[in-house]
DOMARZA-31800 format. One record per residue: residue in three letters; x, y, z of N, C-alpha, C in turn. Coordinates in steps of 0.02 Angstrom, whole numbers, padded with zeros to 5 digits, always signed. Atoms other than C-alpha are relative to their C-alpha. Example, Ala and Ser with C-alpha at 12.3 -4.5 7.8 and 13.67 -1.06 7.14 Angstrom:
BEGIN
Ala+00045-00059+00000+00615-00225+00390+00045+00060+00000 Ser-00042-00059-00003+00684-00053+00357-00039+00055+00037 
//
This chain:
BEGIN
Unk-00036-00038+00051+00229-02388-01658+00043+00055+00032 Unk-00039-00065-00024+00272-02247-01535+00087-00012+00031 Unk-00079+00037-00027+00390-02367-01447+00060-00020-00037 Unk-00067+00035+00066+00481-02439-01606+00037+00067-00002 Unk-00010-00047+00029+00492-02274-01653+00081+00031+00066 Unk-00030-00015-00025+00568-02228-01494+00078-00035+00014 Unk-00059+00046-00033+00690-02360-01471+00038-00001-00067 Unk-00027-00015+00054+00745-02327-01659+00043+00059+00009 Unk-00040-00066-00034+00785-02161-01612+00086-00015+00047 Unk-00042+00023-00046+00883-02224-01465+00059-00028-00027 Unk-00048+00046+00052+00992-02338-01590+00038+00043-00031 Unk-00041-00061+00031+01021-02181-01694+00050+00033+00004 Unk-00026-00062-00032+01077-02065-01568+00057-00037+00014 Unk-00059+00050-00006+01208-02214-01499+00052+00009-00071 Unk-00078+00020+00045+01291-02233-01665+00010+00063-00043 Unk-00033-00057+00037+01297-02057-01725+00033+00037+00061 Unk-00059-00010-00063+01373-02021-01542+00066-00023-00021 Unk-00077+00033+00021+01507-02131-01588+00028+00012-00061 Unk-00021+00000+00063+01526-02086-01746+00047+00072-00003 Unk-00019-00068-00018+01542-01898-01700+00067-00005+00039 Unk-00064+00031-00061+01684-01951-01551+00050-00017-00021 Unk-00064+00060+00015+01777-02086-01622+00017+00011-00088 Unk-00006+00017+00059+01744-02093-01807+00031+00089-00047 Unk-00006-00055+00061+01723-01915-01898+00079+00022-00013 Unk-00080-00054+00026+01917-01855-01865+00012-00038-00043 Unk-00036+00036+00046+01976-02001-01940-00009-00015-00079 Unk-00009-00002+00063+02047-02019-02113-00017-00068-00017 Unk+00052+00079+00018+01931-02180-02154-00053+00014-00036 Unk+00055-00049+00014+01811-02086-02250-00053-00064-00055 Unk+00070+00078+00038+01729-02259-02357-00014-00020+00058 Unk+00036+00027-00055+01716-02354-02196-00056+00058+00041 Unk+00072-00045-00041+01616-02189-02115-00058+00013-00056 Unk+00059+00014+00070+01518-02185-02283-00043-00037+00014 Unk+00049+00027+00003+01442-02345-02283-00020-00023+00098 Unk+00013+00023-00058+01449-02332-02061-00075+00039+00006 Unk+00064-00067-00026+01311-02185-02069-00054-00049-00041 Unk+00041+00034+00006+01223-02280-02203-00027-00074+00033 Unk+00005+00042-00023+01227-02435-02104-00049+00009+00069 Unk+00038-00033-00052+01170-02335-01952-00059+00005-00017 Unk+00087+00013+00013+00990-02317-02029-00004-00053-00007 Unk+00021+00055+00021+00970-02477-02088-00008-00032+00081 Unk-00012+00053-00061+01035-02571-01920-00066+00054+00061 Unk+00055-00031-00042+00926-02421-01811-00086-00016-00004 Unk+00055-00006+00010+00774-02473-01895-00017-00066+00007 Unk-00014+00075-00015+00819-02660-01881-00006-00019+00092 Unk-00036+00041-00058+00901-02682-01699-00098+00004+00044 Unk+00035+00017-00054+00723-02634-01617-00073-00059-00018 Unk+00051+00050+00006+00618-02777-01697+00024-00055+00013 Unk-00022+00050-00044+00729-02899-01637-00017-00005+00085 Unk+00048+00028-00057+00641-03008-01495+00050-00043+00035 Unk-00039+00039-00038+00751-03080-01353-00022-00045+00056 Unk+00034+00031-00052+00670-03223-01252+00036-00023+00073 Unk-00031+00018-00055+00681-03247-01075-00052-00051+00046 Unk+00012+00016-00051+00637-03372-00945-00068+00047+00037 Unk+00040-00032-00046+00469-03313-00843-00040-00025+00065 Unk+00060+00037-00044+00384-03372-00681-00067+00041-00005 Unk+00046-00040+00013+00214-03351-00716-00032+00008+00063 Unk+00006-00004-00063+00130-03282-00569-00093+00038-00013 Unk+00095-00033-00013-00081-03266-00517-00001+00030+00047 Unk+00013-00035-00057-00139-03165-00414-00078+00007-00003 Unk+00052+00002-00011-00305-03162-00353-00046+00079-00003 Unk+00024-00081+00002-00397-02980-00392-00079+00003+00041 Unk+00067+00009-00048-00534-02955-00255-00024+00079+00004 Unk+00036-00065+00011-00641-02794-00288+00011+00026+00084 Unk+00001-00050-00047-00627-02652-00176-00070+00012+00026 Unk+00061-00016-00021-00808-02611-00155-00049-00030-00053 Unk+00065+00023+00034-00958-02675-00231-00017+00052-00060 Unk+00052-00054+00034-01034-02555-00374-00065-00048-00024 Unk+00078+00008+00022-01199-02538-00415-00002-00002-00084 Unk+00003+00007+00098-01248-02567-00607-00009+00050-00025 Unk-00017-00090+00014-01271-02384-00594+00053+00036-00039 Unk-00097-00033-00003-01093-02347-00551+00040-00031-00071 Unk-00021+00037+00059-01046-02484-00689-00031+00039-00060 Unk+00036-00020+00069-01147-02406-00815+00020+00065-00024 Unk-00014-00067+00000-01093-02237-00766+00083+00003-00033 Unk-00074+00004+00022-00909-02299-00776+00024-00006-00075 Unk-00013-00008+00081-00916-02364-00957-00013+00041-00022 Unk+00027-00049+00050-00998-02228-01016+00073+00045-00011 Unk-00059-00046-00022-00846-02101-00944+00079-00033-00036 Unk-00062+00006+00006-00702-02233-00990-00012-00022-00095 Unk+00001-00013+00070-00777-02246-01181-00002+00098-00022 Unk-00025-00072+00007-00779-02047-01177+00057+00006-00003 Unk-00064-00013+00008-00599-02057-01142+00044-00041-00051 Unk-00036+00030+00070-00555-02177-01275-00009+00033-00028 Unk+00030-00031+00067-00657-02100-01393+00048+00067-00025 Unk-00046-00047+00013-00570-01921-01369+00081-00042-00004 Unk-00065+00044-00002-00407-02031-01338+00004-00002-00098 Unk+00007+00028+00095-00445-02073-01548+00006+00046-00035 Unk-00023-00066+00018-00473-01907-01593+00079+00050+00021 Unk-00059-00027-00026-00309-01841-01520+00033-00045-00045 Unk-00050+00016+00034-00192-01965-01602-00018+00002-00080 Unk+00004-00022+00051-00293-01935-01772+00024+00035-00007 Unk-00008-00063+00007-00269-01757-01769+00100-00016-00012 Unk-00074+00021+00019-00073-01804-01743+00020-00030-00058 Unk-00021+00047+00074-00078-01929-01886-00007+00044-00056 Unk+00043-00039+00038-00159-01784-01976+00061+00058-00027 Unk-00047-00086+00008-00018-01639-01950+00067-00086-00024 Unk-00071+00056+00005+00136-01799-01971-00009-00017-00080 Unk+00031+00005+00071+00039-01824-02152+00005+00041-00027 Unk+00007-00083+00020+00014-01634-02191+00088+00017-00027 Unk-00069-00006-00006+00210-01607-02155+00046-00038-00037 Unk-00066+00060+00041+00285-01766-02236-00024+00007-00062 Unk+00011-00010+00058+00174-01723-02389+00030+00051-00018 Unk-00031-00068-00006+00243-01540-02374+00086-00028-00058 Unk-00093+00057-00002+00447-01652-02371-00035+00012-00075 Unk+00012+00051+00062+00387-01744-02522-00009+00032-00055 Unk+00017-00039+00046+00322-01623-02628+00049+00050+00000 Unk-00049-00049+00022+00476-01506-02595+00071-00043-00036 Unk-00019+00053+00027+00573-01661-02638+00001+00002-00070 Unk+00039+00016+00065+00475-01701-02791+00022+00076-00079 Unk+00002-00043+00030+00491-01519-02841+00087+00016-00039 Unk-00064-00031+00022+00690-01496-02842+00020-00056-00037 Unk-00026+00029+00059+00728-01668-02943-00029+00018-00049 Unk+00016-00032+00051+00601-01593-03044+00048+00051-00043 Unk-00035-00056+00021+00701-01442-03064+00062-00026-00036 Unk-00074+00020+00029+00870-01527-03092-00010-00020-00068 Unk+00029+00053+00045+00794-01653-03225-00031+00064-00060 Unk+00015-00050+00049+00719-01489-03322+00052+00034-00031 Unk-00056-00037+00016+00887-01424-03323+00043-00051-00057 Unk-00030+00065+00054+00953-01588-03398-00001+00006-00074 Unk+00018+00028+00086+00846-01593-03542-00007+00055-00026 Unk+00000-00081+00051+00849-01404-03580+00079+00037-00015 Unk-00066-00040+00018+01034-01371-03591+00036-00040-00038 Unk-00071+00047+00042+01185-01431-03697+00011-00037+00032 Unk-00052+00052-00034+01263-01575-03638+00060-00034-00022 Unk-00051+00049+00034+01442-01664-03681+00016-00051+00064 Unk-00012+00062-00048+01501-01825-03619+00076+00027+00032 Unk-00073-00033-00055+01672-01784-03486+00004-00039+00029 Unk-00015+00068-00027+01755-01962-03446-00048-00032+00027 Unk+00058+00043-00005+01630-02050-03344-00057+00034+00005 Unk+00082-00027-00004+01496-01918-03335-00034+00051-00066 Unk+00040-00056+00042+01394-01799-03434-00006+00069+00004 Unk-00004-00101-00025+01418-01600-03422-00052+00021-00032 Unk+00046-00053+00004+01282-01494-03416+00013+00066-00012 Unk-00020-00085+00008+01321-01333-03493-00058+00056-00009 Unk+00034-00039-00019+01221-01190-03405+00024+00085-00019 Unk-00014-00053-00025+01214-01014-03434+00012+00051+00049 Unk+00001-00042-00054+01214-00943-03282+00064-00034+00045 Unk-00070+00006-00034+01366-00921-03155-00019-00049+00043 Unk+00017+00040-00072+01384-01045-03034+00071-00074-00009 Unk-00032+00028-00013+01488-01161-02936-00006-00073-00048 Unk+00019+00072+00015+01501-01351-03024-00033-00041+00058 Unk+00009+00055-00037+01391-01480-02946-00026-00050-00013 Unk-00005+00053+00055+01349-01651-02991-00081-00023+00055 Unk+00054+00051-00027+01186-01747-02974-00024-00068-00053 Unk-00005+00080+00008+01181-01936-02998+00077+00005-00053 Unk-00068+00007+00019+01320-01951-03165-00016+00070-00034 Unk-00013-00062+00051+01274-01752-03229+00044+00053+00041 Unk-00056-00044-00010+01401-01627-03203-00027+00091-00006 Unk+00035-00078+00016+01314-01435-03184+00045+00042-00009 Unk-00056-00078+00014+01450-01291-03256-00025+00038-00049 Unk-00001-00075+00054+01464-01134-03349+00006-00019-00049 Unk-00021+00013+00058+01461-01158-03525+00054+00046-00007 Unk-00085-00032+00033+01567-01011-03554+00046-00014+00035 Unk-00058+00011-00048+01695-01047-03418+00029-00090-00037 Unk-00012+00072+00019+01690-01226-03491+00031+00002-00075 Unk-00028+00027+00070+01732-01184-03683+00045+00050-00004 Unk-00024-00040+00025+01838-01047-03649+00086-00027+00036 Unk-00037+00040-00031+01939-01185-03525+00041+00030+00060 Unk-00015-00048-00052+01942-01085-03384+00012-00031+00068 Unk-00004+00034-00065+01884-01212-03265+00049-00008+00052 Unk-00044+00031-00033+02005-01272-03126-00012-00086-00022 Unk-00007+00054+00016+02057-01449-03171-00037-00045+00080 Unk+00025+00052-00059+02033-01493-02975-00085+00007+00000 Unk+00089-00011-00004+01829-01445-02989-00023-00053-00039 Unk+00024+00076+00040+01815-01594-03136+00029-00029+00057 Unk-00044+00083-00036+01921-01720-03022-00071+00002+00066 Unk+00044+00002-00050+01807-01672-02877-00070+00001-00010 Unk+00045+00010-00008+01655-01663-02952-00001-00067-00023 Unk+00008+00065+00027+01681-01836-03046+00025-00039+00059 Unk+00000+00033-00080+01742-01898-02871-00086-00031+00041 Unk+00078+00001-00016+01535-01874-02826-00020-00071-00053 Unk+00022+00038+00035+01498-01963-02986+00016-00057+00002 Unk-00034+00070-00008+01610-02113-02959-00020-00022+00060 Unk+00022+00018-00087+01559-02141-02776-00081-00027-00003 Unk+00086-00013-00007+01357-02108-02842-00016+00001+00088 Unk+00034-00040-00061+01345-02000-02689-00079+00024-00008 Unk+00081-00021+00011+01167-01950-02745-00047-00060+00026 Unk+00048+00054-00054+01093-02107-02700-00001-00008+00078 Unk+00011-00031-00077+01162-02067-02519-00049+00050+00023 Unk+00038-00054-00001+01071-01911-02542-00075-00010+00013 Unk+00074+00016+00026+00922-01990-02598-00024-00024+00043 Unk+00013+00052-00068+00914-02108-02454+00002+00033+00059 Unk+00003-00061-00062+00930-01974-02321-00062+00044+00017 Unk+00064-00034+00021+00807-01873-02405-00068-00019+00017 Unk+00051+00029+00007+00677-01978-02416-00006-00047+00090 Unk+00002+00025-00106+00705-02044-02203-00018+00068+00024 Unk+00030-00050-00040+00688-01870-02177-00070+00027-00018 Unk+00078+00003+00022+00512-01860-02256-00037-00039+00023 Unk+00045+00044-00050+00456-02008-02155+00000+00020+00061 Unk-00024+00002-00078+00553-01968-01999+00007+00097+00032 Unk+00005-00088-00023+00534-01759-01998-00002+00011+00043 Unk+00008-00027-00071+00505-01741-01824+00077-00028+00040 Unk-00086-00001-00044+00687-01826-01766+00051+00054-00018 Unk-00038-00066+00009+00810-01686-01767+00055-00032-00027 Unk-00060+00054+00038+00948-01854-01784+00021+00034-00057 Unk-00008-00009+00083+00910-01827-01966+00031+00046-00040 Unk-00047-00049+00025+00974-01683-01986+00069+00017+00002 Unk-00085+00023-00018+01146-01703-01906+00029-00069-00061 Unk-00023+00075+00047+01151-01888-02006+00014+00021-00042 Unk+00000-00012+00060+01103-01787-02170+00088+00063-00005 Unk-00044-00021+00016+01261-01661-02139+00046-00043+00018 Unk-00056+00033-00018+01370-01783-02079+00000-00048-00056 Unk-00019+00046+00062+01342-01885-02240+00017+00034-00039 Unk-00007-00059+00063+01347-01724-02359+00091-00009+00010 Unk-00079-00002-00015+01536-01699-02257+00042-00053-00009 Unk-00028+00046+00011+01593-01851-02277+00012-00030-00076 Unk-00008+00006+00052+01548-01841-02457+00061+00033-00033 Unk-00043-00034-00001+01653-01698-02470+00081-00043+00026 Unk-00059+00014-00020+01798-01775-02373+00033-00045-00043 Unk-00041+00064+00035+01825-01926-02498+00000+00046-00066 Unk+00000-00023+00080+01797-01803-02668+00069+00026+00034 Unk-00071-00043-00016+01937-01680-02564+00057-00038-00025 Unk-00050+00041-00013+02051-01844-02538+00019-00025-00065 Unk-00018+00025+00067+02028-01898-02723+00041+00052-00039 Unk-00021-00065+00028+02080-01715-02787+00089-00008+00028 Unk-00051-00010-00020+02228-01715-02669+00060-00051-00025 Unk-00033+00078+00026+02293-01908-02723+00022+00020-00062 Unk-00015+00002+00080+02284-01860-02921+00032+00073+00004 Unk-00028-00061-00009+02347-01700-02891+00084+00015+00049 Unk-00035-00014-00045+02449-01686-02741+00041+00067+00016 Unk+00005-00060-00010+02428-01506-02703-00032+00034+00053 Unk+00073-00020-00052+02333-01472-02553+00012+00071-00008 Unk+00008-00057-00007+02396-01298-02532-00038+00033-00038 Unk+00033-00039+00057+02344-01224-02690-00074-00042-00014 Unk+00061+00015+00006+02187-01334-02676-00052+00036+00054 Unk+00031-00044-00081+02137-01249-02496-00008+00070-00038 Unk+00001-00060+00060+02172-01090-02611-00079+00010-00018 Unk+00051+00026+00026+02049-01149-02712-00062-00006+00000 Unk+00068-00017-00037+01910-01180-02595-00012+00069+00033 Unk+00045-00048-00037+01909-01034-02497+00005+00063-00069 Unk-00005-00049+00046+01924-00921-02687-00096-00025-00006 Unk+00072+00011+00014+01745-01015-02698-00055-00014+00043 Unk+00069+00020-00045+01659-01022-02546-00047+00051-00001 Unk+00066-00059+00012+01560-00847-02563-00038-00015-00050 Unk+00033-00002+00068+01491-00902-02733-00061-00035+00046 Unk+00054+00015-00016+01300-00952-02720-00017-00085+00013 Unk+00006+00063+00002+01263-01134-02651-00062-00037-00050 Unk+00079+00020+00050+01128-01240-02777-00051-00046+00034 Unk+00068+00047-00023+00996-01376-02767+00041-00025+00072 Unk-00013+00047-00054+01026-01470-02594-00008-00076-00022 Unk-00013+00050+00017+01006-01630-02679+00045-00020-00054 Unk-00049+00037+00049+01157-01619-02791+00077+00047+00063 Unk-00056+00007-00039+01337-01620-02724+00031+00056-00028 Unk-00032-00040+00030+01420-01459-02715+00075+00019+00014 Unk-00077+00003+00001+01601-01416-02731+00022+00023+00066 Unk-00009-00024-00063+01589-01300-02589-00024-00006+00078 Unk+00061+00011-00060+01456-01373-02472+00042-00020+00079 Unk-00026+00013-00070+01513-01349-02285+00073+00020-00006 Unk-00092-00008-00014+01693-01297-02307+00008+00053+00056 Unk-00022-00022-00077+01741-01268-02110+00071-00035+00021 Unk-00072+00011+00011+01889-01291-02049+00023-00077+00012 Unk-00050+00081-00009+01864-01474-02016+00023-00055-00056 Unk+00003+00027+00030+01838-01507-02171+00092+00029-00052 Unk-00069-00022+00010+02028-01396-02206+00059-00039+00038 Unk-00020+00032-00044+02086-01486-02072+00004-00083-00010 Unk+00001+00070+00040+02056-01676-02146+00055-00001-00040 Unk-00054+00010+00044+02177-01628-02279+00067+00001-00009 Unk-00071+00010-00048+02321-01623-02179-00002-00051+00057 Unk-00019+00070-00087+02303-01760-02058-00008-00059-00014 Unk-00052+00022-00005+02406-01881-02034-00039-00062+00054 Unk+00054+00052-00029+02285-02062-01976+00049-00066+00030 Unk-00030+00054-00034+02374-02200-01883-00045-00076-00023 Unk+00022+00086+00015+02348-02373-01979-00046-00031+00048 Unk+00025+00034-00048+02329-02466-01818-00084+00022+00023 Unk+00056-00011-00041+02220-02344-01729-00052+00014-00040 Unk+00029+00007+00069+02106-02351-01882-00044-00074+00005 Unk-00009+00077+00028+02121-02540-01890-00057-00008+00077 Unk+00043-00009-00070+02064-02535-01681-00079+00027-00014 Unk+00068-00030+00009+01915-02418-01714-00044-00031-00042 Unk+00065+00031+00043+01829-02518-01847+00003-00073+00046 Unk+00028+00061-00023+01831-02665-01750-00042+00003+00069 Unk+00031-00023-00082+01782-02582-01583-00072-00009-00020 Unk+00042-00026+00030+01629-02551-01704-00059-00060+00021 Unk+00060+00089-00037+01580-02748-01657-00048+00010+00066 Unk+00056+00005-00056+01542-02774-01498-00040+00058+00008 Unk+00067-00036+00002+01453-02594-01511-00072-00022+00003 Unk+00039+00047+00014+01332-02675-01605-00042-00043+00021 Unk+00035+00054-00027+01309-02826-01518-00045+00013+00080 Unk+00046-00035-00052+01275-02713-01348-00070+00031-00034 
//
């Protein structure tokens, strides 16, 4: 298990290397979508694949070093079942804290769809093209989890909103970025001790971001006054971590995406380079 584990790892770190390198500048932002999700799947895959080879089998004759006495033999098992035995206790105790911790995950998990899902069924709601708005009293940025839409009621009936904050949060909803979420979430409750996970989980959040940005900018075609926009809302308070927020991560690479300028070809090159990766 320790080995899968390890050689999973190994798979990981390879294709979120490359992903980081080659992939993140580029304006490809579905193909890096489903490349990160693909990256777990294939990491957890490539190391149970069995490759046979050719072997000469070879004897060798094992001729004792010294004689023992039934003493020495008797003495020996005793000493090399002592060291199993503690050997058993030691990787319990591990199984013990890896259980403790992922129940910890799970239950903080458990707790914030709770939370969202309370919010659901205790506030107003209207339907808003393909999703459902949640109208909250309290201030706060819009953010969407699975097809609900979290805003201000008053900012919402008094039509205050920014038009680009619907396009971008219904960007989330049309994509159902939450099930990315969900699927991240729940690897990092099994897999808590790889650090991977945590890079994977912002590099999927950003990438969420990068395709809502790109949808805003398309129906719009405003970046300036959309850049505006974001940094008028990045001080406001961030929410749950399992719903998609308007402002989550806005650095400059993610300011920087919305001006640049992707070369077809070298686009076209990079997803295929993506093969033989793979097949190494």
């Amino acid at each position: 298990m320790i080995l899968y584990l390890l050689k999973s790892s190994f798979c990981l770190a390879i294709l979120l290397a490359v992903y980081h390198l080659f992939l993140e500048k580029e304006k490809m932002h579905q193909f890096n979508r489903f490349y990160l999700l693909g990256s777990i799947l294939f990491s957890f895959l490539a190391p149970t694949f069995i490759i046979y080879t050719n072997a000469l089998e070879i004897i060798e004759e094992i001729v004792p070093l010294f004689q023992e006495t039934p003493n020495q033999l008797l003495n020996g098992n005793l000493t090399q079942t002592n060291i199993q035995e503690e050997s058993i206790n030691y990787k319990k105790y591990l199984f013990i804290l890896y259980g403790f911790i992922a129940t910890i995950l799970l239950i903080r998990f458990s707790k914030n769809v709770f939370v969202l899902i309370q919010k659901i069924k205790s506030n107003t709601k209207t339907t808003y093209k393909n999703a459902t708005l949640v109208l909250l009293a309290e201030k706060l940025i819009p953010h969407t989890f699975l097809s609900y839409i979290f805003i201000n009621k008053r900012e919402f009936q008094s039509n205050k909103l920014e038009k680009e904050l619907f396009e971008h949060e219904l960007a989330h909803v049309r994509e159902k970025h939450t099930i990315d979420i969900f699927i991240v979430e729940l690897l990092q409750i099994i897999c808590w001790f790889n650090p991977l996970i945590i890079y994977l989980k912002r590099a999927i959040k950003l990438n969420h971001e990068f395709i809502a940005d790109s949808n805003v900018i398309q129906s719009y075609n405003n970046t300036i006054e959309y850049q505006h926009l974001l940094l008028s809302k990045v001080s406001q308070t961030q929410h749950s971590y399992l719903a998609s927020n308007f402002n989550y991560s806005l650095t400059k690479k993610r300011l920087q995406m919305m001006t640049k300028q992707s070369s077809q070809l070298k686009m076209l090159l990079k997803k295929i380079a993506i093969i033989p990766l793979a097949i190494a």
